[in-house]
N, C-alpha and C positions, 0 to 999 in steps of 0.2 A: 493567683492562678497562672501556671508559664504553659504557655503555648508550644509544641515539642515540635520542628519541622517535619511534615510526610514527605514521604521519597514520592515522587512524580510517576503515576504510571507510564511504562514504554508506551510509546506510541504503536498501533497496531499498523503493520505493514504487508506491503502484499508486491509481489513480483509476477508480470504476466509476459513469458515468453510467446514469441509469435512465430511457428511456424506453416509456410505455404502458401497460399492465395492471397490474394489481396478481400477475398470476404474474409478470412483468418485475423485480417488486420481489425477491420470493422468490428466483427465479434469483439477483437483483444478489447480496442478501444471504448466498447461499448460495457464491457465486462469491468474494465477502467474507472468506468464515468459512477457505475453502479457501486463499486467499491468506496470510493472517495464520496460519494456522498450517504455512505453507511460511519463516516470517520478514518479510513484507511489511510495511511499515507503511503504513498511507493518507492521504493523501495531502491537504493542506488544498486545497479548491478556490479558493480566492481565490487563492493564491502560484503556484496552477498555471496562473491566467490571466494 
């Protein structure tokens, strides 16, 4: 029986811009924290532009 390699799911990513206040930030980072421990990874901005 041969074993066939699976191609690796992409990892699922998320990008959270932050504009305005400093509660804007809190939110981002809190929306953040919520994502990543759903599995998300974040997301480098340069390679997303």
């Amino acid at each position: 029986m041969s074993t066939t390699p699976t191609a690796e799911p992409a990892a699922r990513t998320y990008l959270v811009k932050t504009l305005g206040c400093q509660m804007n930030v809190h939110d981002s980072e809190h929306l953040s924290g919520l994502l990543e421990a759903a599995g998300y990874v974040r997301a480098d901005p340069q390679a997303v532009a």
